[in-house]
Structure formats: structure tokens, C-alpha cells
C-alpha positions as CSV (number, residue, x, y, z in Angstrom):
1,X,-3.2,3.3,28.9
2,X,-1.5,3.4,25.4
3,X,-2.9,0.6,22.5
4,X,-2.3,-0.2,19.1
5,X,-5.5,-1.0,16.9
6,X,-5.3,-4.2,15.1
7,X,-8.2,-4.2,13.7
8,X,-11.7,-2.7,13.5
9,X,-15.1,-1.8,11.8
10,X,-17.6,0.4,11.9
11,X,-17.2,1.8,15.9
12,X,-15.8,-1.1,17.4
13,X,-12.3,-2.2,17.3
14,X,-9.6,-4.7,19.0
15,X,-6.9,-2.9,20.7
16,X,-3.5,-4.3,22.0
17,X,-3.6,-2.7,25.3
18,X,0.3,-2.2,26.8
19,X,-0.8,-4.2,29.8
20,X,-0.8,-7.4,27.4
21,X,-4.8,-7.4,26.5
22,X,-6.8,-7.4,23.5
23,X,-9.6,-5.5,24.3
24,X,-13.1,-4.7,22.2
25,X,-13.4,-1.2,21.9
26,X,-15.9,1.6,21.0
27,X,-15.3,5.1,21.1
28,X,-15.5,7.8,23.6
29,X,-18.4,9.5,22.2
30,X,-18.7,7.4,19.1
31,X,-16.3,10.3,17.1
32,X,-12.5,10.5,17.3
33,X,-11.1,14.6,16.6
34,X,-9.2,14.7,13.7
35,X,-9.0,17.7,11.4
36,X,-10.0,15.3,8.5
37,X,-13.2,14.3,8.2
38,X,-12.8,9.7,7.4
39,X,-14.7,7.2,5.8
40,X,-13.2,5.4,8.9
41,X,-12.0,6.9,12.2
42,X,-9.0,4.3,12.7
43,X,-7.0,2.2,11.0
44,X,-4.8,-1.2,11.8
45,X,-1.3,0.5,13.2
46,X,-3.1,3.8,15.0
47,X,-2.0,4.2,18.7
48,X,-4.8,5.2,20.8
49,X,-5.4,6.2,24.3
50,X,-8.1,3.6,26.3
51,X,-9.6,3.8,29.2
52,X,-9.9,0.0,30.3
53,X,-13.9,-1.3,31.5
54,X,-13.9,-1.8,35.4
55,X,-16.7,-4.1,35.2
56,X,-14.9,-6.1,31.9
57,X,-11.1,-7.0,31.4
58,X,-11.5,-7.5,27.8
59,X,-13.3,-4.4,27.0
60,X,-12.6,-0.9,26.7
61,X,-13.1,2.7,25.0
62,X,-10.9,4.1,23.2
63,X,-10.4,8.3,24.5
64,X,-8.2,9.9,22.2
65,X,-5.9,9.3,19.3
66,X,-2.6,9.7,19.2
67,X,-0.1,11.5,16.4
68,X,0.4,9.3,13.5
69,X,3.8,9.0,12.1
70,X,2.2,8.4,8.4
71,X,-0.7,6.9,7.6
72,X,-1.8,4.8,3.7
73,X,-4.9,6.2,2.4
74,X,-7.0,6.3,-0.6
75,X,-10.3,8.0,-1.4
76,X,-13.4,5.8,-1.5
77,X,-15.6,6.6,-3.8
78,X,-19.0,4.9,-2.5
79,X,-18.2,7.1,1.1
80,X,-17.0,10.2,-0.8
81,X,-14.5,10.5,2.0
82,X,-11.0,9.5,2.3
83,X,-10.2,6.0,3.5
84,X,-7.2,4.9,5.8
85,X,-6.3,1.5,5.1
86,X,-2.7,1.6,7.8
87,X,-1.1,3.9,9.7
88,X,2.8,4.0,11.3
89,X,4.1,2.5,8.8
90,X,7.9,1.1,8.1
91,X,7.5,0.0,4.6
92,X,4.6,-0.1,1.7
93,X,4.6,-2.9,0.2
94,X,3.2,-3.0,-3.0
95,X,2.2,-6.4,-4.4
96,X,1.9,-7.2,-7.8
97,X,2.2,-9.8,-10.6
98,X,3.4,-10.6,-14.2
99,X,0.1,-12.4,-14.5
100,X,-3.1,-13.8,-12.9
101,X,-4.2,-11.6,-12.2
102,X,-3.1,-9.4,-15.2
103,X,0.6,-6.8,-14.6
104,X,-1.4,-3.3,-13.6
105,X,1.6,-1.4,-14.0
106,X,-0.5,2.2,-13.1
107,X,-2.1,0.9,-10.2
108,X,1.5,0.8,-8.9
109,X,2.5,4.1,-9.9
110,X,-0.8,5.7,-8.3
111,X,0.1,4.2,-4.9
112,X,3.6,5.0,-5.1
113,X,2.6,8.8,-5.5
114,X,0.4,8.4,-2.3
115,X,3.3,6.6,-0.7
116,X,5.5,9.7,-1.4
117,X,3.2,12.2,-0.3
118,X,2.9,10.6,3.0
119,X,6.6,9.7,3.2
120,X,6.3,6.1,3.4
121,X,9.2,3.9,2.3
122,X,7.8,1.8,-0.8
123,X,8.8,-1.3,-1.2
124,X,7.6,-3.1,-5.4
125,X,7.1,-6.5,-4.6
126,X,6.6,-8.9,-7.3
127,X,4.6,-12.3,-6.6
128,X,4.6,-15.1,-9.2
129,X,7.9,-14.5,-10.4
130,X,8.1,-18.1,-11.7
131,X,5.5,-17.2,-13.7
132,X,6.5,-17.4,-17.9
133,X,5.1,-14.0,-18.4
134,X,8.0,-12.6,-15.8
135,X,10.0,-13.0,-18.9
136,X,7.8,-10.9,-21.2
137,X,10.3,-8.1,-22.4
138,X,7.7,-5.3,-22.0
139,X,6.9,-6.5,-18.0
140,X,10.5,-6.9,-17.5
141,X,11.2,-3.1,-19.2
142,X,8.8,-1.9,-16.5
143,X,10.1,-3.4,-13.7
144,X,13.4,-1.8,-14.9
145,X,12.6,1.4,-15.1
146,X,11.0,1.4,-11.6
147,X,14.6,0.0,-10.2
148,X,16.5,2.5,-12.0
149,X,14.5,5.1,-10.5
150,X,15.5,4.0,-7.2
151,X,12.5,2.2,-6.0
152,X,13.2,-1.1,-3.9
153,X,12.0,-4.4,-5.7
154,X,11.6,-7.8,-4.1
155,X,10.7,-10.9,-6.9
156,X,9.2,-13.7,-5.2
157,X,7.1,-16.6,-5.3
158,X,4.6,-17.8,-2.3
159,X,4.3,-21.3,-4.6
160,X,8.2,-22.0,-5.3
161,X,9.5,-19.7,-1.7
162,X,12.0,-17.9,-4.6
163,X,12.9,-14.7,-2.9
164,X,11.2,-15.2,0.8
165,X,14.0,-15.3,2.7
166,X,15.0,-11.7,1.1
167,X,11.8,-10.5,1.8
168,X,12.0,-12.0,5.8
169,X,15.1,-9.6,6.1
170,X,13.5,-6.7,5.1
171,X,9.9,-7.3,6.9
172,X,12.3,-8.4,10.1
173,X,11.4,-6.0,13.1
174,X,9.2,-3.5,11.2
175,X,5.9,-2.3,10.5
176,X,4.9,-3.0,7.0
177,X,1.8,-2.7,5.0
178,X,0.7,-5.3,2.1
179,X,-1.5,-3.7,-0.5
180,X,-2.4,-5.0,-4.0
181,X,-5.2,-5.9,-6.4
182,X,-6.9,-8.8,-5.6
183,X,-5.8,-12.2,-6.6
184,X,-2.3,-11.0,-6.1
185,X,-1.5,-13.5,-3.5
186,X,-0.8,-11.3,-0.4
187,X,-2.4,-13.5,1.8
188,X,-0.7,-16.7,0.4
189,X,2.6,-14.4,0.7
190,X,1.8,-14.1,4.6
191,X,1.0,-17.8,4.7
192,X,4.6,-18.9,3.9
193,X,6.4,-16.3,5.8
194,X,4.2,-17.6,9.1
195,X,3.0,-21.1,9.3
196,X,1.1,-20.4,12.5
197,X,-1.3,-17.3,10.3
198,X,-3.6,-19.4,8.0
199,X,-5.3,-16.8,6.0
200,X,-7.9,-17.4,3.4
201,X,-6.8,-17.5,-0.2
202,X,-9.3,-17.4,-3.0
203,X,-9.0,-18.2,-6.6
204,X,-8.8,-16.0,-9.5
205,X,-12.0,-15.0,-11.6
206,X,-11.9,-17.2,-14.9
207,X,-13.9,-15.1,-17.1
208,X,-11.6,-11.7,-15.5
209,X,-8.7,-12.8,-14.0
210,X,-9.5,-10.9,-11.4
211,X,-9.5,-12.5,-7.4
212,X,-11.9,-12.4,-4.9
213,X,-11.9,-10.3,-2.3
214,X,-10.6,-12.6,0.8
215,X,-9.4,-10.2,3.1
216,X,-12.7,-8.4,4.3
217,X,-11.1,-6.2,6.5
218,X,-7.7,-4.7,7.1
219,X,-5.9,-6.6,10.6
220,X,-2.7,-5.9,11.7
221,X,-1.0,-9.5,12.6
222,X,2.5,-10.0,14.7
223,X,4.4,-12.4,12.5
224,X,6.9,-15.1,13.8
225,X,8.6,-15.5,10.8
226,X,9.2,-19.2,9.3
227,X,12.7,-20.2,9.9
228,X,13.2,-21.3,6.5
229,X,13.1,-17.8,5.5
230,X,15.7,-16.2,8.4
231,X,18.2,-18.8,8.0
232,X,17.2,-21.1,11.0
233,X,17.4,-18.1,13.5
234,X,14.1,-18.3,15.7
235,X,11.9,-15.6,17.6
236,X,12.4,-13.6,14.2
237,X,9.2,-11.2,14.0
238,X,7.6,-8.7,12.2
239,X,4.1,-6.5,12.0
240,X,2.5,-6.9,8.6
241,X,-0.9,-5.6,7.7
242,X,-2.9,-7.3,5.3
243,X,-5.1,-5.0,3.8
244,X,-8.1,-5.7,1.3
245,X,-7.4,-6.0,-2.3
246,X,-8.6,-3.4,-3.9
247,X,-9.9,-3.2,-7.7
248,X,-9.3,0.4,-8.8
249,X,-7.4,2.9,-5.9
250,X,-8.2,6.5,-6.1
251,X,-5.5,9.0,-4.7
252,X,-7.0,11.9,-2.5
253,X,-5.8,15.0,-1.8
254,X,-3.4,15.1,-4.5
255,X,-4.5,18.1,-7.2
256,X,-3.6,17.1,-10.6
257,X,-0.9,20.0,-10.7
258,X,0.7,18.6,-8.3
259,X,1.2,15.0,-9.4
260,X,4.6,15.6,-11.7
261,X,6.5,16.5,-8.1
262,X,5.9,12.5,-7.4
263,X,7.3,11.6,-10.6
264,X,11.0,11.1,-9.4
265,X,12.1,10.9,-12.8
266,X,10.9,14.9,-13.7
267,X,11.6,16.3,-9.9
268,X,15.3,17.5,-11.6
269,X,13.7,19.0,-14.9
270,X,10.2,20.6,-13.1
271,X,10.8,24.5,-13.3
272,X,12.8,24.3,-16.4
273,X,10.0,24.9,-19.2
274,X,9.7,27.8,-21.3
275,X,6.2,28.2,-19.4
276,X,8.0,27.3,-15.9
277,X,5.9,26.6,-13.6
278,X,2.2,26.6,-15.4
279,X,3.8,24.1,-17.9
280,X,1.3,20.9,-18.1
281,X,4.0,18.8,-20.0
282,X,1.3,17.4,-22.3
283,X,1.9,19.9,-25.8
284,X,3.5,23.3,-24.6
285,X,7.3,24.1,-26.6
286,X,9.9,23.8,-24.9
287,X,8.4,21.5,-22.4
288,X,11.5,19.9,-20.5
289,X,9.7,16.7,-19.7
290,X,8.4,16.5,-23.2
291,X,12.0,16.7,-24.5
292,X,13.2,13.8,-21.9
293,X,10.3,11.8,-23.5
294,X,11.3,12.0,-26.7
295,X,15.0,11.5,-26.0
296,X,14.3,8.4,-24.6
297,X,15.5,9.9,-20.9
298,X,12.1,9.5,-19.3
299,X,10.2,6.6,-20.3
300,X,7.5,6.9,-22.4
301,X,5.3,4.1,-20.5
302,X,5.7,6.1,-17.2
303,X,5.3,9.2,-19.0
304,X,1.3,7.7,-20.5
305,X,1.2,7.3,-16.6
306,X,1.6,10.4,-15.5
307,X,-0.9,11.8,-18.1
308,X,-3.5,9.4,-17.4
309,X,-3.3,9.8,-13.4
310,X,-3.7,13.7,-14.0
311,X,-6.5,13.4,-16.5
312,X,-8.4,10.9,-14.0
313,X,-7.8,13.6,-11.5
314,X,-9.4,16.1,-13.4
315,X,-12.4,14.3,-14.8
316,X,-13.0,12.5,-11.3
317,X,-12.9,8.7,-13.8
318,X,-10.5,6.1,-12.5
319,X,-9.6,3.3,-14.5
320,X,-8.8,-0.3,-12.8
């Protein structure tokens, strides 16, 4: 039968079997085929094949897996592999904050350019919007910048609800992905929406401002969303996967010639340089990307991004 992994480590995982079940799984063979070679074989949102235990209802092996439609992924440094955090995705959503813990503005842009290569609808969602440093003219220049080049941003709060019932809408009846730093609140953010998911929430880091890792494990959960949020309509659902926070997210697979084509802002200017094609855009004349800089087309914020994400490609050293 057909099931959809919510959740898993190491060679075990729980499957939602299409006959209603959760069942504990291991693999057929303790190795799933794939072309790529994982940190981790499966990830919350795969649809696998299992063949159901005749002496156990509740247990199974997972046979095959079947074709992903996208999957999130980032390269894991300690494994030296790539790692998928979810797969069949709707919607990314990207959490972040003003502050506590502090605005990361490149850790954003780094997942949107895995987001695009996979062709996963991102969706910039703010937490702690009632925040005073949500007023900061640089954070708000930022945030500006990301709308104008057509990415969708949500500004909430999981303390005040400011926002939520936005946010139910788009969540409503999809598959979506949270993914942040931790301390962003994503857990408290799934809390609200669901009153029947408690979720453990931690504290920030005093001395860093940096959170603790509460989510040990990515799990796929089916959300009833609160009815505060969907305008009194009950039975409203959604699939959200809450993934671990993560401090400093590597891309993988992505050569560092490649990463202005995820730069929405230079796709209509990329093959116009003097050089063409071999053009770096960091010093060459004629550069069009360089000129867009310094005309104040392309902003010059996004523009220290996409230097610094291609040097850290190149030298293999991430920043948080």
C-alpha cells in the first residue's frame, strides 16, 4: 500500500498507511535507491510503498520510494552529504524575525535560492512583527526589497495573533514546510494556529540571542486550524512540517557560477556583460549587474549577498 512518512530517524520511521494506520517502519533492505547518495534516506512528506507486517498491524517495511514532486534540502556538513529536511511540498515557508533572535537577512536569501532551484513556492514569513525593531528603517528596507521582487510576505505575531488568520488562508489545504533559525518561534507559530499540537518552545540564549534547538526532529503534523484564524469556519486543515532550527544552512549542489540565475533581480540583465557569460559581476567593465548596483536598480544589500553566498561557495566557509 501507498504511505506518507511523517516522521523518522536513523532506519525507522512512522508511516501514514492509506488504510488509516500509523505504522513503525524500517526499510526493505535497510537502503532506499535513489541516484543521490543522503545523509538521510527519507524525509517528513515522502510517499513510499509498504508492505504491512502479517504478524503486527502497526508495523511495517517500507519497499520502495516513490517520485517526489520537490523536496527542501541542505548540505550537512558533519555527514558530508546532502540532507532532506521535506519533500512534496506546497509552500516554504521561511521564518524569520526583526529581533530575538537577531534579523539574518542572508540566511533567507540562501534558502530562497534552494527554494528556486527545487521549484518550491516560498513564502517570507515574519514573526514578532510587534516587535519595535520591525520599525528599524534598514529591517523594513529589506523586507521591501524582497516584496518588490515578487516574493510573498506574511507579518505576524504568535504572542499578539497579528496576521494569523492571513497566514490560516494560505496554509488552508496545503502542504507547507516551516524552516528558520532557531529561536524564531515556528513552534509557538504552530501552537496558535492548532490548539490541539502543543509543541515545545524554548527560550532564547541570553548571552547570543540565539534559541535552542526544540524541534529534534523534522515531523510532519495534520493541522485543524484554530477557528479564530479561519473566521469561525471549522474542519479547516492543513499539513505543516516543522523542521529543526537550524544555525548556519549550507546550499548543495548549487556551483557558485550558477547562483546569479537565482537572483530574480539579475535574471533580465545575466548575458548582457561586455564578458557575457564568464562575467563574475564582482570588478569586470561593463558588468551589467555592476551598473544596476550602482544606479541604485539592484540593491546593494542583496547585491553583498550574492557575493558573499558565492564566495562561501567557493571557499567551502559558511557564515551563520
Amino acid at each position: 500500500m501507498i504511505g506518507t512518512v511523517i516522521a523518522g530517524t536513523n532506519n525507522f520511521f512512522s508511516v501514514e498507511c492509506q488504510d488509516g494506520v500509523l505504522r513503525s517502519c524500517s526499510i526493505k533492505g535497510k537502503k532506499i535507491k535513489t541516484d543521490i547518495d543522503f545523509y538521510n534516506p527519507l524525509a517528513p512528506g515522502d510517499s513510499v510503498e509498504v508492505e504491512a507486517d502479517s504478524l503486527s498491524d502497526d508495523k511495517g517495511q517500507i519497499v520502495s520510494l516513490l517520485e517526489r514532486k520537490n523536496v527542501f534540502l541542505r548540505w550537512n556538513v558533519k555527514g558530508q552529504k546532502p540532507q532532506l529536511l521535506a519533500a512534496n511540498l506546497d509552500y516554504l515557508i521561511l521564518v524569520t524575525t526583526p529581533e530575538e533572535p537577531p534579523f539574518r537577512p542572508r540566511f533567507i536569501d540562501r534558502c530562497l535560492i534552494q527554494a528556486e532551484e527545487q521549484k518550491i513556492e516560498p513564502v517570507i514569513l515574519i514573526n514578532k512583527f510587534d516587535l519595535p525593531a520591525a520599525s528599524d528603517p534598514d529591517f523594513v528596507a529589506r523586507v521591501q526589497n524582497w516584496e518588490e521582487l515578487g516574493y510573498t510576505i506574511q507579518k505576524v505575531s504568535a504572542k499578539t495573533g497579528e496576521g494569523l488568520m492571513d497566514l490560516a488562508e494560505l496554509l488552508r489545504d496545503k502542504r507547507s514546510a516551516f524552516v528558520g533559525q532557531s529561536g524564531v518561534g515556528k513552534s509557538s507559530l504552530i501552537n496558535r494556529l492548532n490548539n490541539d499540537v502543543i509543541l515545545k518552545t524554548g527560550s532564547l540564549s541570553k548571552k547570543y540571542g540565539r534559541g535552542a534547538h526544540t524541534t529534534t526532529k523534522g515531523t510532519l503534523l495534520h493541522i485543524n486550524l484554530n477557528e479564530a484564524f479561519t473566521g469561525g469556519l471549522q474542519g479547516v486543515t492543513a499539513q505543516i512540517i516543522d523542521t529543526p532550527g537550524i544555525r548556519r544552512f549550507m546550499l548543495n549542489e548549487i556551483p557558485a557560477d550558477n547562483v546569479a540565475l537565482y537572483f530574480r533581480e539579475f535574471k533580465p540583465l545575466l548575458g548582457q556583460c561586455k564578458f557575457g557569460a564568464s562575467c563574475s559581476h564582482t570588478n569586470e567593465p561593463g558588468c551589467k549587474i555592476l551598473e544596476a548596483v550602482y544606479s541604485g536598480v539592484i540593491s546593494e544589500d542583496r547585491y553583498e549577498s550574492y557575493k558573499n553566498i558565492t564566495e562561501e561557495i567557493k571557499t567551502g566557509t559558511w557564515r551563520d
